[in-house]
VOLUM-643106 format. One record per residue (C-alpha): chain; x negated, y negated, z. Coordinates in nm, 2 decimals, decimal comma. Layout:
R cadena      u      v      w
R      A      X      Y      Z
...
***
This chain:
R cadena      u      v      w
R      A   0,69   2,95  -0,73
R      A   0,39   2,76  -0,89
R      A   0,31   2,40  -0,73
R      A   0,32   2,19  -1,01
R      A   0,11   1,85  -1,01
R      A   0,35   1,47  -1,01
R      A   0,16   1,20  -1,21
R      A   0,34   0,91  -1,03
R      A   0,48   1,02  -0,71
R      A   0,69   0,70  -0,55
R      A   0,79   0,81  -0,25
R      A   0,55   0,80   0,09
R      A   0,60   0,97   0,38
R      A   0,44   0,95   0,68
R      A   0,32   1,29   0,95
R      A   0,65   1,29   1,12
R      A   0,85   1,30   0,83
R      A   0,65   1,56   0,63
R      A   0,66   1,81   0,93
R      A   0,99   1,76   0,99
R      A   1,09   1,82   0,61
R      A   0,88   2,15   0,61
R      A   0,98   2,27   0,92
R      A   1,38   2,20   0,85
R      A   1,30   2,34   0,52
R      A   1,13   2,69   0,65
R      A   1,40   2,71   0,97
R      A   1,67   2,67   0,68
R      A   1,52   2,97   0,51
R      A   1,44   2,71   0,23
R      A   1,07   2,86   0,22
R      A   0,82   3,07   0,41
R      A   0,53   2,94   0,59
R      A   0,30   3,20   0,41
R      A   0,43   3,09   0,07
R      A   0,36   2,73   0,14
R      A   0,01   2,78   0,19
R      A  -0,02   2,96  -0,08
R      A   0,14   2,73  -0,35
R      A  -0,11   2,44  -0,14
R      A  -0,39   2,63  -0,20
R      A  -0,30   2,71  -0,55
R      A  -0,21   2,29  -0,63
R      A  -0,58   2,23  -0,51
R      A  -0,72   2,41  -0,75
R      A  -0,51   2,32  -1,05
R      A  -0,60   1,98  -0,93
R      A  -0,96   2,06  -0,92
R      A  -0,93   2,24  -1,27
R      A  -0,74   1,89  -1,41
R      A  -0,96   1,67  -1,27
R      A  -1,28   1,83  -1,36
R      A  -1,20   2,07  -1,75
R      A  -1,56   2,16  -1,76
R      A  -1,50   2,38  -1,44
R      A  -1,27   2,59  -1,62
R      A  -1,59   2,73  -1,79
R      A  -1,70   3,10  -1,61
R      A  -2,06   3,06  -1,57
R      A  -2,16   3,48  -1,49
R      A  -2,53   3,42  -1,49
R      A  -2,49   3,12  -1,28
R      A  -2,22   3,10  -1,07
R      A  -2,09   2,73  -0,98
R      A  -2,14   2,66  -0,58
R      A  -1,85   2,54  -0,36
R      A  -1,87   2,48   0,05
R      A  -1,55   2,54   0,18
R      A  -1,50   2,37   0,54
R      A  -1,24   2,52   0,70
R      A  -1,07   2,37   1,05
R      A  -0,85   2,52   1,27
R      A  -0,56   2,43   1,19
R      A  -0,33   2,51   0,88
R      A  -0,53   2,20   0,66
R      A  -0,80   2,54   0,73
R      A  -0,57   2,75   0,63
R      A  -0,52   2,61   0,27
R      A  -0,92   2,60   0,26
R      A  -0,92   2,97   0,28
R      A  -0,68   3,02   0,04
R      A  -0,85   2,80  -0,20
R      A  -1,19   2,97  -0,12
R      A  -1,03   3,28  -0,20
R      A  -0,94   3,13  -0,56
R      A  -1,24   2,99  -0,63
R      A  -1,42   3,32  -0,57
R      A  -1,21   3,50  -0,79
R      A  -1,27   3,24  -1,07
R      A  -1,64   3,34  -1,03
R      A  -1,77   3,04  -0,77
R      A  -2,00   3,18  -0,57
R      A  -1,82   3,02  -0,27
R      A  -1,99   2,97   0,11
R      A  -1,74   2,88   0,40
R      A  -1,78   2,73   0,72
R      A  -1,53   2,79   0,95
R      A  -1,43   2,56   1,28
R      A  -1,20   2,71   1,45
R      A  -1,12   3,04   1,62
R      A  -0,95   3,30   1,42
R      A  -0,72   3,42   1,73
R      A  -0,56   3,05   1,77
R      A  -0,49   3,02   1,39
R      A  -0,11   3,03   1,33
R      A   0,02   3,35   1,18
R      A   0,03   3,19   0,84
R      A  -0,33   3,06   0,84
R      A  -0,50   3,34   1,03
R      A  -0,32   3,59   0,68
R      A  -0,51   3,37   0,48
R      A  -0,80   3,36   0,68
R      A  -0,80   3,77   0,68
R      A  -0,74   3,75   0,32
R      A  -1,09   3,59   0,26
R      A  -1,26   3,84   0,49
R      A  -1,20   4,08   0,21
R      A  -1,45   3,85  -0,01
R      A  -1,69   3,63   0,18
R      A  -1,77   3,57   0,57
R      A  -1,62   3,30   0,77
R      A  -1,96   3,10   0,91
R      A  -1,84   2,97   1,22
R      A  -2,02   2,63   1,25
R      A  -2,07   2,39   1,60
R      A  -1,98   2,07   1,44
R      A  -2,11   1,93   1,74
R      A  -2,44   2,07   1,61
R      A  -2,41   2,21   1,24
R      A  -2,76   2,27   1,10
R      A  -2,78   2,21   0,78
R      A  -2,50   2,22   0,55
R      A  -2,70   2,29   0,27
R      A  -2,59   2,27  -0,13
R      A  -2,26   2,27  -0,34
R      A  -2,13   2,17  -0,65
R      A  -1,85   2,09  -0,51
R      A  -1,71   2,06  -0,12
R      A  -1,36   2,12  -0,02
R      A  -1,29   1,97   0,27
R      A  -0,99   2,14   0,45
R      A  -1,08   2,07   0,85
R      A  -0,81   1,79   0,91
R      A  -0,46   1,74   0,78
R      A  -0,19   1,52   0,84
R      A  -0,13   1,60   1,17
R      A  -0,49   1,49   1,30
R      A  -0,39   1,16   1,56
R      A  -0,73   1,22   1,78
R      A  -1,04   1,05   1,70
R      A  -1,32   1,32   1,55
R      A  -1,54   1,27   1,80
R      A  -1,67   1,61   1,82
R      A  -1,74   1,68   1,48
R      A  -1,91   1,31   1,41
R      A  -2,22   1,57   1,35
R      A  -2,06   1,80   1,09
R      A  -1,89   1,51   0,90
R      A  -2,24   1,29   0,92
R      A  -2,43   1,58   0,75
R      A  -2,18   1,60   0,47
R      A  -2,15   1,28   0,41
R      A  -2,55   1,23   0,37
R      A  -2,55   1,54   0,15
R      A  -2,28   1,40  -0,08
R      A  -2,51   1,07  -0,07
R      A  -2,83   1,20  -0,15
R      A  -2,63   1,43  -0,41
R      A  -2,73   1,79  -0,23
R      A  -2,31   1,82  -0,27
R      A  -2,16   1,73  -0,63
R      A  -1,81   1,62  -0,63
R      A  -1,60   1,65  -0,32
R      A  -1,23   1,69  -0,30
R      A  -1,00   1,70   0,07
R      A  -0,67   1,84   0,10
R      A  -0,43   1,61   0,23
R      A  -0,69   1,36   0,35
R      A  -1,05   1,35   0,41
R      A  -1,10   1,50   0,73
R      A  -1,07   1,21   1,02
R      A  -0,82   0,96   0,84
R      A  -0,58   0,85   0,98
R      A  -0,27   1,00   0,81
R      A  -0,02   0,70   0,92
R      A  -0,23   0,41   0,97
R      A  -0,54   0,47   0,66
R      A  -0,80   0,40   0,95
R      A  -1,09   0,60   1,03
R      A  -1,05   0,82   1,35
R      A  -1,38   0,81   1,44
R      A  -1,63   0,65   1,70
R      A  -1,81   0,34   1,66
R      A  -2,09   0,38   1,42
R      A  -1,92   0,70   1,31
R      A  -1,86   0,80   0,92
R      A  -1,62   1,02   0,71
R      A  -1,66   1,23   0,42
R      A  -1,53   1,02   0,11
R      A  -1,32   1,22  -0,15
R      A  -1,37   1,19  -0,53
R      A  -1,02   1,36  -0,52
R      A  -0,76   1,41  -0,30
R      A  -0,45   1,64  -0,31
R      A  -0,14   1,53  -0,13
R      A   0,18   1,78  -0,06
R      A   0,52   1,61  -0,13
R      A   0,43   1,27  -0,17
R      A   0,18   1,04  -0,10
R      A   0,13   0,91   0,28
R      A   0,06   0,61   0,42
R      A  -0,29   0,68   0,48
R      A  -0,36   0,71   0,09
R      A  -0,23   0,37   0,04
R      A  -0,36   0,17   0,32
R      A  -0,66   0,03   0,51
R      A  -0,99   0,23   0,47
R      A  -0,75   0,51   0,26
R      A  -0,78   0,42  -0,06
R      A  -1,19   0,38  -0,05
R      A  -1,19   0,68   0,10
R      A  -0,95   0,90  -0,09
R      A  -1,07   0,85  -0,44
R      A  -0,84   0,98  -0,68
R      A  -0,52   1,09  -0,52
R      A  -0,32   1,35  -0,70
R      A   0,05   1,48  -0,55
R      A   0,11   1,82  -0,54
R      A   0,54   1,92  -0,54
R      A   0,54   2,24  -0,32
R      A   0,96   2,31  -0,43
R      A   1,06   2,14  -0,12
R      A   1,36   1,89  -0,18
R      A   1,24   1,52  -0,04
R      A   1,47   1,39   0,21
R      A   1,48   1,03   0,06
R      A   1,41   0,85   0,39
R      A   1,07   0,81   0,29
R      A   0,91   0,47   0,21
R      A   0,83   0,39  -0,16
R      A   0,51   0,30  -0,32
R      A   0,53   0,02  -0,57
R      A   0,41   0,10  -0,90
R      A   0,41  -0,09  -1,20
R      A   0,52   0,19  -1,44
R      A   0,81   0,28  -1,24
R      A   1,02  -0,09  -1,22
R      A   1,23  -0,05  -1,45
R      A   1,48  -0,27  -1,31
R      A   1,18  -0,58  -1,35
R      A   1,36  -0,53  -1,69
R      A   1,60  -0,81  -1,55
R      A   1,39  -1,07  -1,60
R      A   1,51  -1,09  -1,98
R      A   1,75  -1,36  -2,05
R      A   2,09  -1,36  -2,22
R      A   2,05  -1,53  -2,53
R      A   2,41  -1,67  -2,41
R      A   2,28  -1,79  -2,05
R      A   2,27  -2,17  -1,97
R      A   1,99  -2,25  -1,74
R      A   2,17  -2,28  -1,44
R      A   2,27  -1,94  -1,42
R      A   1,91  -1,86  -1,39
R      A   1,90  -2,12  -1,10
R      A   1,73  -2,39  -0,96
R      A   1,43  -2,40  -0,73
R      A   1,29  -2,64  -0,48
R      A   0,91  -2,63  -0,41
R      A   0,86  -2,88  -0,12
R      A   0,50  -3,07  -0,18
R      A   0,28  -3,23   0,11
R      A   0,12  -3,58   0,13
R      A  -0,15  -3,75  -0,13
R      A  -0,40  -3,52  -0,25
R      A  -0,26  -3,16  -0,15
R      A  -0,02  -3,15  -0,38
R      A  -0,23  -2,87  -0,58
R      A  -0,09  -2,56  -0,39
R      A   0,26  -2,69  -0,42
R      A   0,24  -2,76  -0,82
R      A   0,07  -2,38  -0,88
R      A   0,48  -2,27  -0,69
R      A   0,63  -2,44  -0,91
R      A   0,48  -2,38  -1,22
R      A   0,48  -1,99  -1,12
R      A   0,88  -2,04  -1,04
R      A   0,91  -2,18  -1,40
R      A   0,74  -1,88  -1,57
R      A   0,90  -1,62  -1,37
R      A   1,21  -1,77  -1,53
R      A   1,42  -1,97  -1,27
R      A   1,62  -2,24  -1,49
R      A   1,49  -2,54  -1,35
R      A   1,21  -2,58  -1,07
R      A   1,14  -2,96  -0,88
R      A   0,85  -3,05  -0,72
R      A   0,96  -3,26  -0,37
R      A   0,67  -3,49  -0,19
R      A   0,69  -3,74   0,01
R      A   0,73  -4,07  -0,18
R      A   0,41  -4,15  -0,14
R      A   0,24  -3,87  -0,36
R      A   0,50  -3,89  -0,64
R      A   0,24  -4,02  -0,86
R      A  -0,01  -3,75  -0,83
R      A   0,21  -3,51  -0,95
R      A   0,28  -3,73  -1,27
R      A   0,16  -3,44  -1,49
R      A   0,21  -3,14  -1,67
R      A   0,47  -2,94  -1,73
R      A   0,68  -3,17  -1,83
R      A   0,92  -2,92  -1,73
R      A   0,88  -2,96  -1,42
R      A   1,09  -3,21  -1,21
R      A   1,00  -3,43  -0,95
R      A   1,21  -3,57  -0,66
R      A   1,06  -3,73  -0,33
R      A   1,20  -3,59   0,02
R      A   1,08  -3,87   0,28
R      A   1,25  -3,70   0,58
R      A   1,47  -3,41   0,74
R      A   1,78  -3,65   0,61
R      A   1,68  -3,71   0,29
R      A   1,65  -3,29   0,24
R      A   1,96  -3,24   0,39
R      A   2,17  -3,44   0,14
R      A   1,97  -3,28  -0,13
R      A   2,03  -2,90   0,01
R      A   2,40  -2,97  -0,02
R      A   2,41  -2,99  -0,40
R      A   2,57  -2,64  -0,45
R      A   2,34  -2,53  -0,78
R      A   2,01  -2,52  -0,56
R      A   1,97  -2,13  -0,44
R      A   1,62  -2,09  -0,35
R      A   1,34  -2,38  -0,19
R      A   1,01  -2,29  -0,11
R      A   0,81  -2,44   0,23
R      A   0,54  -2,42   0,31
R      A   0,22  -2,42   0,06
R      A   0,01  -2,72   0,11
R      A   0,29  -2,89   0,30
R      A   0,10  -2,96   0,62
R      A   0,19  -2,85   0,94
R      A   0,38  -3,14   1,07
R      A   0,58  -3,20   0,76
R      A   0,70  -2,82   0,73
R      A   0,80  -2,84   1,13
R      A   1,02  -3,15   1,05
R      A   1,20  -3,00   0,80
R      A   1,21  -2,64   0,87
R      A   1,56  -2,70   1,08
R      A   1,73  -2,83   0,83
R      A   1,57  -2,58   0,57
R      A   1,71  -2,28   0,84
R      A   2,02  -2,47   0,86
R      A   2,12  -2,47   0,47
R      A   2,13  -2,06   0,48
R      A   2,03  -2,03   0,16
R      A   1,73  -1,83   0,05
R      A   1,40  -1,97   0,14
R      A   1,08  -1,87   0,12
R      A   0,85  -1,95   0,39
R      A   0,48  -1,96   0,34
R      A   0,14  -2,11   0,48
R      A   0,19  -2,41   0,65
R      A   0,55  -2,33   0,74
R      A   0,47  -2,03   0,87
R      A   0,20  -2,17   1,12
R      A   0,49  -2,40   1,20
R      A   0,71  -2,16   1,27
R      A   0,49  -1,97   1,49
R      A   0,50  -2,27   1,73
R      A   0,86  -2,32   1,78
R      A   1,01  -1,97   1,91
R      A   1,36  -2,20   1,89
R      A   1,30  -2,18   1,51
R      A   1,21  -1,88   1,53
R      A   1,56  -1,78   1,65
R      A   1,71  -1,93   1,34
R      A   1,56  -1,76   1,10
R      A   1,83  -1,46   0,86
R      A   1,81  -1,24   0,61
R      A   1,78  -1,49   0,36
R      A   1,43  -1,58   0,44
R      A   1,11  -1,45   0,35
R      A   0,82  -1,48   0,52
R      A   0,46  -1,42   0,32
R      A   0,22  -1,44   0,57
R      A  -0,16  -1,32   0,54
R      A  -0,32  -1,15   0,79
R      A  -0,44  -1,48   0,96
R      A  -0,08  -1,62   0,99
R      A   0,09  -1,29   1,07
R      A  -0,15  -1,31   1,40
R      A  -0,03  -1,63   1,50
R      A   0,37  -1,57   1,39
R      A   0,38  -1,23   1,59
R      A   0,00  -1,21   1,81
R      A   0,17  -0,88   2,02
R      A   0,20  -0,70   1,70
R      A  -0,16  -0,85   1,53
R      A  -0,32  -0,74   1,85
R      A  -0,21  -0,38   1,80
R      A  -0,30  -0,37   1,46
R      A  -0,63  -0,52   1,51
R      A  -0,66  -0,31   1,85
R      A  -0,91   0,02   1,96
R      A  -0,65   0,21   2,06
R      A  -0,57   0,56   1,89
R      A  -0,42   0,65   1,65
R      A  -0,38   0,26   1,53
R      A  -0,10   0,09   1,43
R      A  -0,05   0,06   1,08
R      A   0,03  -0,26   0,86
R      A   0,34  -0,07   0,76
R      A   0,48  -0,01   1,10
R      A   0,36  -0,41   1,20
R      A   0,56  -0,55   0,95
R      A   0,86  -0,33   0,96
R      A   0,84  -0,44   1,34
R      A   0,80  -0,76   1,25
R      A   1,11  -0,77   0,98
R      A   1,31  -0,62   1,26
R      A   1,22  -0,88   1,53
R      A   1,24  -1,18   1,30
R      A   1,55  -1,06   1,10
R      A   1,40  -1,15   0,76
R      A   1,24  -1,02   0,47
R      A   0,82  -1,01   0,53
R      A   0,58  -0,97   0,31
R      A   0,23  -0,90   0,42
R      A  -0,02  -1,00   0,20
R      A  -0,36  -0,79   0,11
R      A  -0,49  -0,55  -0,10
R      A  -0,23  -0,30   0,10
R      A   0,09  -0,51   0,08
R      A   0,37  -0,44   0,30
R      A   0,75  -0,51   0,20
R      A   0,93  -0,52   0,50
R      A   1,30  -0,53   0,62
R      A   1,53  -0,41   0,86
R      A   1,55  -0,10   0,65
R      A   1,32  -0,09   0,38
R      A   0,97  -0,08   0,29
R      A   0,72  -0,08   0,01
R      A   0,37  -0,07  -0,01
R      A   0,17  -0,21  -0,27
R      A  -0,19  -0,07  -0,29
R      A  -0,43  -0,23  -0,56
R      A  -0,77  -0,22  -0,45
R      A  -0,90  -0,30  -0,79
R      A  -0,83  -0,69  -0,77
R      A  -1,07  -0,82  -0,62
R      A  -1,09  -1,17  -0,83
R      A  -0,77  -1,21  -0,63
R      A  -0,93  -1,33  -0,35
R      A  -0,95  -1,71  -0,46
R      A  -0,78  -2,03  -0,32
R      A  -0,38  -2,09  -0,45
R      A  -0,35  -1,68  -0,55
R      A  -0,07  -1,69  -0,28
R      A   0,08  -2,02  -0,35
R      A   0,18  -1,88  -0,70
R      A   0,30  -1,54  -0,55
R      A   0,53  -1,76  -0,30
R      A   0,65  -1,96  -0,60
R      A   0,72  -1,63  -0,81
R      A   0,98  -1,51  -0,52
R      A   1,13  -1,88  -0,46
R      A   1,16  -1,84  -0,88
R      A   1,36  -1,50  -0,84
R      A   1,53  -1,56  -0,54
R      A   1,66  -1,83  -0,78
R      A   1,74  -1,62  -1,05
R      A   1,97  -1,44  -0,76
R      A   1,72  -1,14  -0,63
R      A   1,73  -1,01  -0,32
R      A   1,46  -1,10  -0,09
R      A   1,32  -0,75  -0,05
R      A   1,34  -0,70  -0,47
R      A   1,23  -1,05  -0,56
R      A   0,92  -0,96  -0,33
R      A   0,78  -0,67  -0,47
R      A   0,83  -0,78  -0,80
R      A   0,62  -1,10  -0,78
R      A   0,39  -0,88  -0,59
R      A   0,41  -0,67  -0,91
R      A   0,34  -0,97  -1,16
R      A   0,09  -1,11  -0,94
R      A  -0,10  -0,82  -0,90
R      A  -0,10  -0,76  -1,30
R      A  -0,14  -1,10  -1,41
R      A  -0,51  -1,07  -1,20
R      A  -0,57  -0,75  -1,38
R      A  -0,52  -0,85  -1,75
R      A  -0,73  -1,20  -1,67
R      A  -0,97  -0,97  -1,49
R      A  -1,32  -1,19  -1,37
R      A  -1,32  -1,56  -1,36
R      A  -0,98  -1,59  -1,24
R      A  -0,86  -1,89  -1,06
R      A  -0,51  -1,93  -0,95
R      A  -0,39  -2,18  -1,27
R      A  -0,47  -1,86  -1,46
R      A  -0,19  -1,60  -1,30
R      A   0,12  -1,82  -1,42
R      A  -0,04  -1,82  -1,81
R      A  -0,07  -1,48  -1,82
R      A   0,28  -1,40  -1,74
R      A   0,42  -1,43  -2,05
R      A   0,25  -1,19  -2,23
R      A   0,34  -0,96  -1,93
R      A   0,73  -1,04  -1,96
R      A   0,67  -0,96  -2,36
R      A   0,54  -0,64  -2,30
R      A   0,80  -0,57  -2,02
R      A   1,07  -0,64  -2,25
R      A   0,95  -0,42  -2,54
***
């Protein structure tokens, strides 16, 4: 059976999983070990072949150069098996070979004997290499998914590579499953201080993308990440990737032409003192374009006046105390309110009880968070209704045991994904950790959202308007988890269409074109 490339592969699962489904699959008589490698080996260089046309091209006077680095594991095995391709596609190929042939699996050490019959293994200290010397192109096959050691014995081998991919002695450079020394769960470099890996200009991934791909250093370090299906049937307990072209179901967000605004529901951004009132109106305004029916700003009495503005739209109605909230929260058409951005500490703390009280859905961001992290009696309150949108900054103070860990030396590191599904868990709420590697986190869920192209996102009020775009579909009746991924969805393309220049006031104007588009 032929691997066959997937163009938007959804599904991510991590090194346990992905042993598990091949072992299951192989002990099930599903597939054969040997068979495997070869379809892997074979997806590599259709991959290659895809990514690069001009390869396909047999040069017979002057044969195109590829450096093979094989490990000693079955990631080496594939690396023979793709060396052995190459070479009969006319590449004059050269491998270097880590590992011992006697210790290779049975699978690995057939394809390793299968190259014998075309080229020498080099065996190669990559303690102390030598010089690697030239390529067109470098496959790098040492470490697969499995790795969870740092590569502190081959810092040599990988340092050489990497200089002769900088200095251009190696053209393009492709690894299979990762580049050797990531970190297949966590996306962190395995590798001692001061130490360096071998970035891919492509990388090809069996069954479905990993975590590693999608988060930390991955991404920068993964290039171009293709998804190879090997026939193996997922086991659907993977965790999803959010992509863009594959909500369909954002399609909601169109209104019935027979809808009265209250079915699309009505959303409370609470607003801090005089003169921060700025993060609270970017919520609401991103609430009203996101389609909730109506949206009201609540400050204190004291700022009403500053918020005297446009939209005209947009309602305003002061909340003095926890009292004042309460009577308001029991007016049955409210469904979602938003605490939290440019609130101030001490004003989110006063009303957080009676915000946890009221059991509807609430979003719970900035200063309510920091709040919250102060008062583990709050903490206690929190259900299933909420959703928490911390950065990276408030996560350490709302959960410090799991920050530390994240932020920790130890090896192999624990990943954003596994922090906030921890976190969900402990605080019994829908979490959303913000970066360029968002996490969507519940009890038993998650999505990750990697978009390491939006970089003008980085600017004061970008996650006030991505709280007010969940408060605005928890309105409209989303679940927390779906509402979550997709704002994170809107936000993230409303920064790419604006592109550089963007300010915060500029991600709620470009969602209409966005919804246009969506419902064409």
């Amino acid at each position: 059976m032929q691997a066959k490339l997937v163009p938007d592969c959804t599904e991510v699962m991590n090194a346990a999983q992905t042993r598990a489904m091949e072992s299951d699959a192989i002990a099930r008589g599903e597939a054969d070990a040997h068979d495997l490698m070869q379809r892997a080996g074979a997806a590599v260089l259709a991959a290659i072949l895809q990514t690069w046309p001009d390869l396909r091209a047999a040069r017979p006077h002057d044969p195109r150069r590829a450096l093979v680095l094989c490990g000693p594991g079955n990631n080496g095995g594939d690396g023979f098996v793709v060396a052995r391709l190459l070479a009969g596609s006319g590449w004059r190929v050269r491998v270097l070979f880590c590992g011992e042939a006697a210790r290779l699996s049975p699978e690995a050490r057939a394809a390793h004997d299968a190259w014998l019959d075309l080229g020498e293994a080099e065996p190669v200290d990559p303690a102390d290499p030598g010089p690697v010397g030239d390529a067109d192109l470098l496959v790098d096959a040492l470490f697969g998914f499995g790795l969870s050691r740092p590569v502190t014995g081959h810092q040599a081998l990988l340092s050489q590579l990497a200089l002769a991919r900088q200095t251009g002695r190696i053209g393009a450079s492709v690894a299979v499953d990762l580049p050797s020394g990531l970190c297949t769960d966590s996306g962190r470099a395995l590798v001692p201080e001061g130490g360096r890996l071998v970035p891919a200009d492509l990388t090809i991934s069996f069954h479905s993308l990993k975590p590693g791909h999608l988060l930390a250093e991955g991404p920068a370090l993964c290039g171009r990440v293709v998804v190879a299906d090997l026939g193996l049937a997922l086991p659907g307990s993977g965790i999803r990737r959010s992509l863009w072209q594959a909500r369909p179901a954002a399609l909601r967000l169109a209104k019935s032409p027979a809808s009265h605004k209250y079915d699309h529901g009505h959303a409370v951004v609470v607003a801090g003192g005089p003169g921060a009132g700025g993060a609270a109106r970017l919520s609401a305004r991103a609430a009203l374009r996101v389609g909730a029916g109506l949206v009201t700003l609540a400050p204190p009495s004291e700022a009403m006046a500053e918020h005297a503005r446009a939209p005209d739209a947009l309602m305003r109605r002061p909340v003095d105390d926890p009292e004042a909230l309460a009577q308001w929260l029991s007016d049955g058409r409210i469904r979602a309110l938003c605490l939290g951005p440019g609130c101030g500490i001490a004003r989110a703390e006063a009303l957080l009880p009676v915000a946890l009280d009221w059991g509807g859905a609430l979003v719970l961001d900035a200063d309510a968070i920091s709040a919250l992290a102060g008062r583990p009696d709050l903490r206690a309150r929190l259900h299933p209704l909420c959703v928490l949108t911390p950065h990276g900054g408030e996560f350490a103070r709302l959960c410090p045991d799991l920050a530390a860990r994240l932020c920790g030396a130890q090896r192999p590191a624990l990943s954003r994904l596994e922090a906030a599904q921890q976190a969900a868990r402990e605080l019994d709420a829908t979490l959303l950790l913000k970066g360029p590697d968002t996490v969507i986190a519940t009890g038993d869920r998650a999505v990750i959202h990697s978009r390491h192209d939006l970089g003008w996102l980085a600017t004061a009020g970008a996650g006030d308007v991505l709280a007010g775009l969940i408060a605005g579909l928890l309105a409209r009746g989303w679940s927390g988890a779906d509402a979550c991924e997709a704002a994170t969805l809107l936000h993230a393309e409303a920064a790419c269409r604006f592109g550089p220049g963007l300010i915060a006031d500029d991600l709620p104007e470009a969602l209409p074109a966005i919804l246009r588009d969506m419902e064409r």
